[in-house]
C-alpha positions, 0 to 999 in steps of 0.5 A: 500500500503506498502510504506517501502523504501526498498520495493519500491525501489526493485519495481522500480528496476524490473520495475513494478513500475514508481513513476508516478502509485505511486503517481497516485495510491497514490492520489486515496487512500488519496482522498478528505476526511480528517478527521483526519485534516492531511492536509493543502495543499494536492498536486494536482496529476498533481503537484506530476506528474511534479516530477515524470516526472523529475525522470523517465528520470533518473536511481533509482540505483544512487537515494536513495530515488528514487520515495519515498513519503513524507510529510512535516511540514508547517513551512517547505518551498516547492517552489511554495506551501504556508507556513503557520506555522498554521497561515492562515494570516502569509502565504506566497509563498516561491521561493525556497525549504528549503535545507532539501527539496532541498536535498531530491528532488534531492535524489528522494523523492516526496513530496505529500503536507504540514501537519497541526501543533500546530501553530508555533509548539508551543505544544506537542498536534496537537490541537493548529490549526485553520485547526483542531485538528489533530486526533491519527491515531489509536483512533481519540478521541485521540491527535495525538501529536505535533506540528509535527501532521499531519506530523506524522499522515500521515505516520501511515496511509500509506499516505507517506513513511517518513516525515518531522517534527521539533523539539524544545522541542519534536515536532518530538518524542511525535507524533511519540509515539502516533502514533507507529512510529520512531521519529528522532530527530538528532544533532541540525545543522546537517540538516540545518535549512534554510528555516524553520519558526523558533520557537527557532532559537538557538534550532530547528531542523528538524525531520524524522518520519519513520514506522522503523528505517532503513527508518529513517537512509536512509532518515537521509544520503540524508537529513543531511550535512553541510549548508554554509547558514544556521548559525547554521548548523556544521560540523560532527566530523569524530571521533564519535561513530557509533555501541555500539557492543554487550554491552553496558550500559543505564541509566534509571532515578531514580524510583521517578523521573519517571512520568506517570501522572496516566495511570496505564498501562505505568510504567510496559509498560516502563519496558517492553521495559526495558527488551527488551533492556537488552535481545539485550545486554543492562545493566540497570544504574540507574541515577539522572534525576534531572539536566535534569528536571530542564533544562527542566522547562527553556525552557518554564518557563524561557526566551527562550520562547522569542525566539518564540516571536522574530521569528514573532514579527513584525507579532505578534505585527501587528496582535495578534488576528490571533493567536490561543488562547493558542499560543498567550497566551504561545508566549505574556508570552515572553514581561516579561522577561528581558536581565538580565532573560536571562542571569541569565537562561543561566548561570544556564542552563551552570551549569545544562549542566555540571553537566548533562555531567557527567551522560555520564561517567557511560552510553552509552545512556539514556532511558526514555518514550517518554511521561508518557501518552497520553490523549484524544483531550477533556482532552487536550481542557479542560486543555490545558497548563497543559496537554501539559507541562506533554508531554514535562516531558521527552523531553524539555531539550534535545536540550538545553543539545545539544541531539541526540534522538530517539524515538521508539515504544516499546509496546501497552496499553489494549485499542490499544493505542502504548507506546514507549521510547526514546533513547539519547545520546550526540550530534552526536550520530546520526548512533549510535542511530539508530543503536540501533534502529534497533536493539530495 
């Protein structure tokens, strides 16, 4: 079934389509069998049918994502289903939908259930989950990515037009490229927060997985906007950037400061998608990665690791042993850090922020690989940490330096597996990425 926004919305527009066939239609297809561990609270049809029912009294030309279906993350709160961040002891049953669902809802979108995750997306794999390790949708021997797992993996196999996923270190880019989808990871505050389990409160936002990049912008304009409630939502400045033109001027790191973990096939793949930005009226700049590597190592070596302690201390200290082994390894590692760490890292985070800032004056946006390689669920089980941090290479210092970021796929390995690079720029450069994008 395609599920492409625009082409949904002409059916309901001629009527030969009601959200209710949809999701009836739609409910068929999924069935009962999940193999890929998609899936922790699938909606039931006559759960789906209660939205659709609301919908058909109104008119889709005033609803931009009239009937369209989505799934969401499980740290994401919809009214009335279980929360469980992957943790079936921490569940609990929200009243009301998180804002980003709230708005959604009220622009016609359908939600069809929560997806599994890296518990407390704590993870770039999908494997971290008492509900399974979430499969690659193309080849299941493989990791889908994370945490944002299933949330990715359902939009690959046509089970929802778009999806919500997080993003603390790269949850919403790494499965978006193992899964040959657009991943949009925008401005940290421009969606809101509220209603999602934290992992690093002072750095999480909310991501978009699409099939393209005009899905992720469509989804983009109904689910951002500033949340009164929500203390770290901002306001977007109404002077910013919002087409590059013709010309412009990417950074690519520095040949030695690329990485690709010994996939022989990557590095000519990343070129490829070099040249394919220079044909769409892109100039290649070499820069120094450095500051942005080295920003990268604090996010899990340094003390925001604290961070995801502190969003469930009451309940990590309560009940340990019903995390998964490799969360409760990488959340206890927080207890040794002390006030000082933190405010030692900080100022060196400050530091690597501003010399970081002049790498901007030469480049329009940055291009690196979304991830170096990907890796089969075995080789991730037989060496989880390290694994995990090679994903993270190209994606953990973004919402520390404060980075809008895309990813987009770009190509395919021998084997079938997809390869894909991220697009970034400074915060807010949300449309003009996209922009990019679409064009890309």
């Amino acid at each position: 079934m395609n599920l492409q926004i625009s082409h949904l919305h002409k059916l309901y527009l001629s009527g030969a389509l009601t959200p209710s066939n949809l999701v009836i239609k739609l409910d068929t297809e999924i069935g009962n069998d999940d193999s890929h561990h998609i899936w922790i609270r699938r909606l039931q049809l006559d759960e789906m049918l209660v939205y659709t029912k609301k919908l058909e009294a109104k008119d889709p030309v005033n609803l931009p994502l009239y009937g369209i279906p989505f799934a969401i993350k499980d740290n994401i709160d919809l009214a009335g289903i279980p929360t469980t961040a992957g943790c079936p002891d921490y569940a609990y049953t929200p009243n009301k939908n998180a804002t980003v669902v709230q708005k959604l809802i009220e622009a016609g979108a359908i939600p069809i259930g929560k997806t599994n995750l890296d518990q407390f997306a704590t993870g770039l794999v999908g494997t971290r989950s008492p509900y399974g390790a979430c499969k690659n949708s193309i080849n299941p021997e493989y990791i889908s990515g994370g945490s944002s797992a299933g949330s990715a993996v359902a939009v690959a196999l046509g089970m929802a037009s778009f999806s919500l996923g997080t993003d603390t270190a790269g949850s919403g880019r790494v499965p978006a490229a193992f899964n040959n989808l657009v991943g949009y990871k925008p401005t940290c505050g421009l969606v809101s927060t509220l209603g999602v389990v934290p992992a690093c409160r002072t750095l999480d936002c909310v991501s978009i997985f699409a099939n393209n990049a005009q899905d992720a912008a469509t989804v983009l304009q109904s689910a951002q906007g500033f949340d009164a409630d929500d203390v770290y939502s901002r306001h977007s400045p109404t002077s910013v950037m919002r087409d590059l033109g013709s010309n412009f001027t990417f950074g690519v790191p520095k040949l030695d400061q690329l990485a690709f973990f010994d996939n022989p096939e990557t590095p000519q793949l990343f070129q490829q998608a070099i040249k394919q930005l220079e044909k769409i009226g892109g100039k290649s700049v070499e820069f120094d990665f450095a500051p942005f590597l080295e920003t990268a190592q604090l996010l899990y070596e340094g003390p925001w690791v604290a961070e995801r302690y502190a969003a469930i201390r009451a309940f990590f200290d309560a009940k340990p042993e019903a995390l998964f082994p490799v969360t409760k390894q990488i959340i206890g590692n927080a207890v040794k850090f002390s006030a000082t760490d933190t405010y030692n890292a900080m100022y060196k985070l400050k530091a690597l922020q501003r010399k970081a800032e002049a790498v901007w004056q030469d480049i329009d946006v940055m291009v690196t690989p979304t991830a170096g390689t990907i890796y089969t669920i075995a080789e991730v089980e037989a060496n989880p940490i390290q694994a995990n941090t090679n994903l993270g290479y190209y994606t953990n210092f973004m919402n520390l330096l404060d980075l809008s970021a895309c990813a987009i796929p770009t190509g395919f390995q021998a084997d079938g597996l997809p390869f894909g690079v991220t697009i970034c720029a400074p915060a807010f450069s949300d449309d003009m990425l996209l922009d990019l994008a679409k064009k890309l």
